[in-house]
TIGU-423026 format. One record per residue (C-alpha): residue number from 0; x, y, z. Coordinates in pm, whole numbers, plus 50000, padded with zeros to 5 digits. Layout:
// residues N
+-----+-------+-------+-------+
!   n !    xx !    yy !    zz !
+-----+-------+-------+-------+
! NUM !     X !     Y !     Z !
...
+-----+-------+-------+-------+
END
This chain:
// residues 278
+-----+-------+-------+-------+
!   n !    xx !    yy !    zz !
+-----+-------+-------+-------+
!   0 ! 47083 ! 05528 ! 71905 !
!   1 ! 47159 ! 05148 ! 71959 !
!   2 ! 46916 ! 04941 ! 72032 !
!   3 ! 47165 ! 04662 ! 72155 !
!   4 ! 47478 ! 04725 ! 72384 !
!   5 ! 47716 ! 04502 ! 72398 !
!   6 ! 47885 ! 04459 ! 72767 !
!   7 ! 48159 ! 04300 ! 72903 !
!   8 ! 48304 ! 04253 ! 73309 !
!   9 ! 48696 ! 04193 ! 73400 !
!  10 ! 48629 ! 03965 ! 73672 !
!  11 ! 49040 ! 03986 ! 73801 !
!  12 ! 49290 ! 03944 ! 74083 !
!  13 ! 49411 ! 04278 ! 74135 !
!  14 ! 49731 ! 04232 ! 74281 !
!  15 ! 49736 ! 04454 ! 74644 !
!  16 ! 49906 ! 04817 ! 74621 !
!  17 ! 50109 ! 04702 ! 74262 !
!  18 ! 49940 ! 04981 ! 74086 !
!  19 ! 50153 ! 04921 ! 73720 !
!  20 ! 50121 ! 04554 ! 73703 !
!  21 ! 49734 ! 04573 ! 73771 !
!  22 ! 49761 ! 04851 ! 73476 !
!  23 ! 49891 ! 04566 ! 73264 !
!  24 ! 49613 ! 04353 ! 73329 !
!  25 ! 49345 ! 04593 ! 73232 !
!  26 ! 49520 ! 04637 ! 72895 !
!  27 ! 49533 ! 04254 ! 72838 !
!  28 ! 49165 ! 04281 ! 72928 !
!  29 ! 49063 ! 04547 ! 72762 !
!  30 ! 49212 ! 04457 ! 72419 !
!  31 ! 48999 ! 04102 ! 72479 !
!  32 ! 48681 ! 04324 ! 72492 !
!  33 ! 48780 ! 04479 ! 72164 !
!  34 ! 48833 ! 04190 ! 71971 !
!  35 ! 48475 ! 04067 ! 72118 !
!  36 ! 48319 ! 04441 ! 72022 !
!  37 ! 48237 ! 04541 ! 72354 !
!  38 ! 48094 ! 04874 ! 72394 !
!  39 ! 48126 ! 04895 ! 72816 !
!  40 ! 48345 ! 04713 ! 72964 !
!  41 ! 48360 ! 04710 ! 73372 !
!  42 ! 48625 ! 04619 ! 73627 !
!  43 ! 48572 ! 04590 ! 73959 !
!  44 ! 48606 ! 04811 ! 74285 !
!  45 ! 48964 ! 04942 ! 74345 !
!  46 ! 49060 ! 04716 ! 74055 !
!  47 ! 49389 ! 04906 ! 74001 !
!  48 ! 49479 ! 04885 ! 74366 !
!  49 ! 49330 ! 04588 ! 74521 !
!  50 ! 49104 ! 04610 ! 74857 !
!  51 ! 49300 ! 04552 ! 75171 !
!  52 ! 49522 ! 04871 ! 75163 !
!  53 ! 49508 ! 05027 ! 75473 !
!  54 ! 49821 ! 05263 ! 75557 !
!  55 ! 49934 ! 05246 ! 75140 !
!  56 ! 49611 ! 05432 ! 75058 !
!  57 ! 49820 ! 05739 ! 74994 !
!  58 ! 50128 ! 05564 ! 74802 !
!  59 ! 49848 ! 05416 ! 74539 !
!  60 ! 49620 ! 05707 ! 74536 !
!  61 ! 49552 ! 05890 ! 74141 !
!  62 ! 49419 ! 06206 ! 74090 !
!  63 ! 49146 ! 06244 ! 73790 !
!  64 ! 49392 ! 06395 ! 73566 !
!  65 ! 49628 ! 06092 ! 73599 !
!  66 ! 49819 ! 05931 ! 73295 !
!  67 ! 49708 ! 05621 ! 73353 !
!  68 ! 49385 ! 05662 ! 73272 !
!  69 ! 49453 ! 05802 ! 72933 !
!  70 ! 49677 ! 05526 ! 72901 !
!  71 ! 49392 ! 05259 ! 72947 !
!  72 ! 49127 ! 05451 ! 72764 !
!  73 ! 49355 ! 05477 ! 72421 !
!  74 ! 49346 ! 05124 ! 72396 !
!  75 ! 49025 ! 05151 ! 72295 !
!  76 ! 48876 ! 05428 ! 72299 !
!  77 ! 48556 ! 05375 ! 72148 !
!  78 ! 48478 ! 05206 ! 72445 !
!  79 ! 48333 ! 05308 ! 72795 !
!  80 ! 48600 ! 05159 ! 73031 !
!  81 ! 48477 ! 05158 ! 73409 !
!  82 ! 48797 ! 05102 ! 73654 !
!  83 ! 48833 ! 05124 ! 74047 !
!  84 ! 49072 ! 05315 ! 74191 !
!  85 ! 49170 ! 05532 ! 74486 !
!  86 ! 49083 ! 05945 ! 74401 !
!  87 ! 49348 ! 06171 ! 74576 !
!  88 ! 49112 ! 06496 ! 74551 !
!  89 ! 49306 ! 06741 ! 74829 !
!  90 ! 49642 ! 06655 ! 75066 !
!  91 ! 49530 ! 06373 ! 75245 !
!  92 ! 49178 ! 06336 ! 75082 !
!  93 ! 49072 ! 05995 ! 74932 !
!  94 ! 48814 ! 05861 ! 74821 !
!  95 ! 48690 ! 05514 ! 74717 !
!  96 ! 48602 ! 05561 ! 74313 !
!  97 ! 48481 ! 05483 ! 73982 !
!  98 ! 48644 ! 05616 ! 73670 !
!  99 ! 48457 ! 05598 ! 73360 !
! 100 ! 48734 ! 05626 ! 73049 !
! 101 ! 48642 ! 05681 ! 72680 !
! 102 ! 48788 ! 05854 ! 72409 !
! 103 ! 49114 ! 05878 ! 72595 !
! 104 ! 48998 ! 06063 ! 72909 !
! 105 ! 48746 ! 06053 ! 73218 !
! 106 ! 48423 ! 06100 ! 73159 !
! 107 ! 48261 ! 06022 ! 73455 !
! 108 ! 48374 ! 05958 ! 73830 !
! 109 ! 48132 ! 05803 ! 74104 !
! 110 ! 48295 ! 05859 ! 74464 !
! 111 ! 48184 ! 05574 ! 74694 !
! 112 ! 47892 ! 05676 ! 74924 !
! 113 ! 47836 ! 05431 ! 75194 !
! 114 ! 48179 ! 05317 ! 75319 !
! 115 ! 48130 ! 04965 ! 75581 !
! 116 ! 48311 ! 04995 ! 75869 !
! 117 ! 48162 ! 04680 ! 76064 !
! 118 ! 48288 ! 04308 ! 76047 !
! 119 ! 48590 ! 04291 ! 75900 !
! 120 ! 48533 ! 04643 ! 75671 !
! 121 ! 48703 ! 04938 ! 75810 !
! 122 ! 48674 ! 05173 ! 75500 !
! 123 ! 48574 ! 05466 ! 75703 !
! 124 ! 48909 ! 05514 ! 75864 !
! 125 ! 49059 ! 05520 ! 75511 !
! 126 ! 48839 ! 05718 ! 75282 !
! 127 ! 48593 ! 06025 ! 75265 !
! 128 ! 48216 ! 05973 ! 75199 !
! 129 ! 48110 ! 06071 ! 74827 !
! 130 ! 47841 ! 06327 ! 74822 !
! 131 ! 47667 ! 06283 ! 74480 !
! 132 ! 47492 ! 06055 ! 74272 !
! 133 ! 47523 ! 06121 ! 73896 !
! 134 ! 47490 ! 05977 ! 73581 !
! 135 ! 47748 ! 05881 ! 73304 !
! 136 ! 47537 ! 05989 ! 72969 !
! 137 ! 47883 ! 05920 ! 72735 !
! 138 ! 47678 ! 05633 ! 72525 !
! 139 ! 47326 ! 05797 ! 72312 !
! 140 ! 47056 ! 05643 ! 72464 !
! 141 ! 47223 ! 05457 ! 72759 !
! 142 ! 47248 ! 05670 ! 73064 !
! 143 ! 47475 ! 05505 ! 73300 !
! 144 ! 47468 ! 05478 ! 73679 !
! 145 ! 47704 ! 05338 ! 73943 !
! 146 ! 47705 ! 05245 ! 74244 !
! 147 ! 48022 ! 05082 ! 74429 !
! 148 ! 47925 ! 04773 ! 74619 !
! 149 ! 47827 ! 04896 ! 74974 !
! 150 ! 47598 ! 05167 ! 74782 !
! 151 ! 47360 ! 04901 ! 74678 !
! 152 ! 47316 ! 04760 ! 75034 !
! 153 ! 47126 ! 05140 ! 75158 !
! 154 ! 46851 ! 05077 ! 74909 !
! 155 ! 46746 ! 05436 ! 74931 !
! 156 ! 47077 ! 05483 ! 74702 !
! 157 ! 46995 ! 05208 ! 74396 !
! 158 ! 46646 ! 05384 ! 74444 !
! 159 ! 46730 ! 05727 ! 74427 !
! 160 ! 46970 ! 05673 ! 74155 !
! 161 ! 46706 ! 05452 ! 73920 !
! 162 ! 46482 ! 05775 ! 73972 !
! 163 ! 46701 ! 05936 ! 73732 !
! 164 ! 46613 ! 05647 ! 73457 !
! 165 ! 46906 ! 05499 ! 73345 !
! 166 ! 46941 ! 05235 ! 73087 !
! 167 ! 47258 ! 05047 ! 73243 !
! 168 ! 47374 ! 05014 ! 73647 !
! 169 ! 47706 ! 04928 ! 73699 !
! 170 ! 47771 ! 04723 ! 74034 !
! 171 ! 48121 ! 04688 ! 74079 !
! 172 ! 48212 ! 04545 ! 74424 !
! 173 ! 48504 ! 04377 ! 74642 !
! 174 ! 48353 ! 04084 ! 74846 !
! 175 ! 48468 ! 03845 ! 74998 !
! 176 ! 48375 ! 03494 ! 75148 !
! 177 ! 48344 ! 03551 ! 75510 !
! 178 ! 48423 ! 03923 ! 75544 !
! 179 ! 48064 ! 04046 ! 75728 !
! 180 ! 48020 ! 03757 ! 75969 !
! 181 ! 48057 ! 03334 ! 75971 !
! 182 ! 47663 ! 03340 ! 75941 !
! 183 ! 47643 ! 03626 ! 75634 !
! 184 ! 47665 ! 03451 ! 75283 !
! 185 ! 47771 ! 03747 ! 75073 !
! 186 ! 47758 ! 03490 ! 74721 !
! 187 ! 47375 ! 03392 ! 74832 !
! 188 ! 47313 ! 03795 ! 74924 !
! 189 ! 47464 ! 03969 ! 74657 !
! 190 ! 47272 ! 03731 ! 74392 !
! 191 ! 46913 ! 03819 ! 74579 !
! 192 ! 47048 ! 04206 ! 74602 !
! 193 ! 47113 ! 04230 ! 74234 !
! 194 ! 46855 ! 04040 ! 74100 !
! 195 ! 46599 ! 04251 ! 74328 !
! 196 ! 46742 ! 04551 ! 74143 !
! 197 ! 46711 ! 04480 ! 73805 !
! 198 ! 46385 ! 04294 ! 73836 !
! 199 ! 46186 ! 04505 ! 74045 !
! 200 ! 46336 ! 04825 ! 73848 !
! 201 ! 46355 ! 04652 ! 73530 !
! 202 ! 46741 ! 04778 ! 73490 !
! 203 ! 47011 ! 04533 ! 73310 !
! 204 ! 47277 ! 04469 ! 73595 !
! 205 ! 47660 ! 04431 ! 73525 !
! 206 ! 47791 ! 04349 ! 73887 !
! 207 ! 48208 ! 04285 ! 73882 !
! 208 ! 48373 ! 04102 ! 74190 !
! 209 ! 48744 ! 04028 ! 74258 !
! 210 ! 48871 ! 03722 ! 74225 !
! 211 ! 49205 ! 03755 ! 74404 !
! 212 ! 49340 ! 03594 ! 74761 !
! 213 ! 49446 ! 03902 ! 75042 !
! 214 ! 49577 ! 03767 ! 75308 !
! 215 ! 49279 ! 03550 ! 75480 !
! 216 ! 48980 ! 03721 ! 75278 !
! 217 ! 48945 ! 03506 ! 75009 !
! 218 ! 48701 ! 03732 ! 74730 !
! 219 ! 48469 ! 03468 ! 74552 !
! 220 ! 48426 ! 03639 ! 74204 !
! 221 ! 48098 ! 03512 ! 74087 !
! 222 ! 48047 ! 03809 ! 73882 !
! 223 ! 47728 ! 03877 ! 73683 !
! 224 ! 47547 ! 04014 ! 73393 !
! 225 ! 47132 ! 04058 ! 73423 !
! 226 ! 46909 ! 04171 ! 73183 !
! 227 ! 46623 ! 04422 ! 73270 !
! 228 ! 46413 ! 04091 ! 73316 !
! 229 ! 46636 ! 03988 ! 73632 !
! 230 ! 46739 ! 03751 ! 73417 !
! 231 ! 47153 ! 03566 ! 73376 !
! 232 ! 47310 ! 03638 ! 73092 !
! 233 ! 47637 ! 03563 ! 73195 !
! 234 ! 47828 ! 03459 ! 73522 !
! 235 ! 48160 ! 03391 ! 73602 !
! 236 ! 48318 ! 03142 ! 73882 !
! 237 ! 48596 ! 03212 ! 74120 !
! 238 ! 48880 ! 03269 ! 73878 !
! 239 ! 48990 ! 03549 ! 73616 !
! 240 ! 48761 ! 03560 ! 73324 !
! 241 ! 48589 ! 03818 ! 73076 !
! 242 ! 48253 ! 03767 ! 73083 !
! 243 ! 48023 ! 03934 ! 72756 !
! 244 ! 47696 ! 03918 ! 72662 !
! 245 ! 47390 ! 04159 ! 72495 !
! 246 ! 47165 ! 04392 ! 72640 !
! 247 ! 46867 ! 04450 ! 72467 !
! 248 ! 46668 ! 04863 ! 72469 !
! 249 ! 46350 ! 04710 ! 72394 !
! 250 ! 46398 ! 04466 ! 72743 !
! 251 ! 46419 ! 04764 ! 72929 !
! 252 ! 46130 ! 04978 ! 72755 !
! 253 ! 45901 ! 04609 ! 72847 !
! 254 ! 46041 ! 04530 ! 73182 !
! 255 ! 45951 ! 04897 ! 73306 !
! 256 ! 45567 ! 04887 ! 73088 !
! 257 ! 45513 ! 04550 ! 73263 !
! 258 ! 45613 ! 04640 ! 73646 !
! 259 ! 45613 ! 05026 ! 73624 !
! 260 ! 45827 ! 05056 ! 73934 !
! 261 ! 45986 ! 05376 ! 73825 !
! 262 ! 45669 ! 05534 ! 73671 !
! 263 ! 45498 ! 05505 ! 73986 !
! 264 ! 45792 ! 05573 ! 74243 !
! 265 ! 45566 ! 05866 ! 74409 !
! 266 ! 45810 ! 06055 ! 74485 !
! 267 ! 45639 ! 06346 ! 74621 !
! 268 ! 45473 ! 06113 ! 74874 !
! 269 ! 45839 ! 05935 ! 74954 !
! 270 ! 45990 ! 06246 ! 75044 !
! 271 ! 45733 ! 06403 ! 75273 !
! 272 ! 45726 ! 06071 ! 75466 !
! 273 ! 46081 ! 06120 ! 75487 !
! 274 ! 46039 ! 06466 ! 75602 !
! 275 ! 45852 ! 06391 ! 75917 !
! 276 ! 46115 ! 06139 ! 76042 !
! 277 ! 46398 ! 06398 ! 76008 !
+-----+-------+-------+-------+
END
């Protein structure tokens, strides 16, 4: 098992509903994670469609079995490649997903589970709700979890899913500027979300934002690598940029000895209080 993982984020501007030309940016990305011997590499939410898609959902919509995704993961296919991207799964069934490519096929898929439909977010008129909450255990040693950028904002979910110990939680997200409210900094809240996470379940954090313009919504990229400390390791500004840096086993097997937030969850006790209220 390796004691170090080497991670990398493709903080890009997914151009809206152009499903080939965002295909070609992944490659260009991807092969810069090679050369920099990244073992996970993650884009962000809907990163081969773009956000904003509204009536096109079915025109951009992949099934699991799609040629793309073999196409990306052959590129390099030692690597765990995490991209966004609509799942057809029935006529007129879509979801908002996560694949999770390596060794030229999916390995793992993460179905969105809380969609926001408030402010300017209207995803449940466009997609179904995901149902389960599993791990990606591709990598010895470094179980991997996702959750897709409304997930982490029902904290039962980032709670539920660190319950299952994983060694890496993969964040990736579409925000932008101003698209909850004038008086909701989502920069200044996704920064305290995340870094709650990984400190308080001593987790290291790869969270991947768009950086591209959609009509008015503007996303702010700012994307971000903690260690299981809560601690930056690498964060990008508001353009395109690959972002790498180390993750380190023995941070995790520390952070969780020092704050054993995990170890003492209680679960038994959590779910009969939760019980009574249903």
């Amino acid at each position: 098992m390796k004691k170090q993982l080497k991670v990398a984020i493709g903080q890009i501007a997914p151009v809206l509903a152009d499903v080939e030309q965002n295909c070609i940016k992944h490659i260009e990305y991807i092969l810069q994670a090679r050369e920099q011997g990244a073992d996970v590499l993650l884009f962000p939410e809907l990163s081969i469609t773009g956000y904003s898609l509204k009536n096109q959902v079915p025109h951009v919509a992949l099934q699991r079995d799609a040629d793309m995704f073999t196409r990306l993961s052959q590129v390099a296919p030692e690597m765990v490649i995490s991209v966004g991207f609509i799942e057809e799964a029935a006529p007129g069934e879509f979801y908002n997903a996560q694949a999770l490519l390596a060794q030229g096929q999916v390995v793992h898929v993460h179905r969105k589970l809380n969609l926001p439909t408030y402010g300017g977010l209207e995803e449940g008129k466009w997609y179904g709700q995901g149902q389960q909450l599993s791990m990606c255990r591709h990598i010895e040693g470094w179980p991997i979890h996702t959750l897709i950028c409304a997930d982490l904002w029902n904290p039962a979910l980032p709670h539920l899913a660190m319950l299952d110990k994983p060694s890496l939680m993969l964040a990736p997200i579409n925000s932008a500027a101003d698209i909850v409210s004038d008086e909701f900094s989502n920069p200044t809240g996704w920064k305290t979300n995340t870094d709650f996470i990984s400190m308080t379940y001593g987790v290291p954090v790869l969270m991947a934002n768009s950086c591209a313009l959609e009509g008015n919504s503007q996303f702010w990229g700012g994307s971000r690598i903690l260690d299981a400390f809560g601690n930056i390791l690498a964060e990008a500004g508001d353009g395109e940029e690959l972002l790498v840096a180390d993750v380190l086993f023995d941070d995790i097997v520390n952070a969780r000895f020092q704050l054993p937030t995990i170890r003492d969850a209680n679960t038994p006790l959590v779910a009969k209080l939760l019980n009574e209220r249903l």
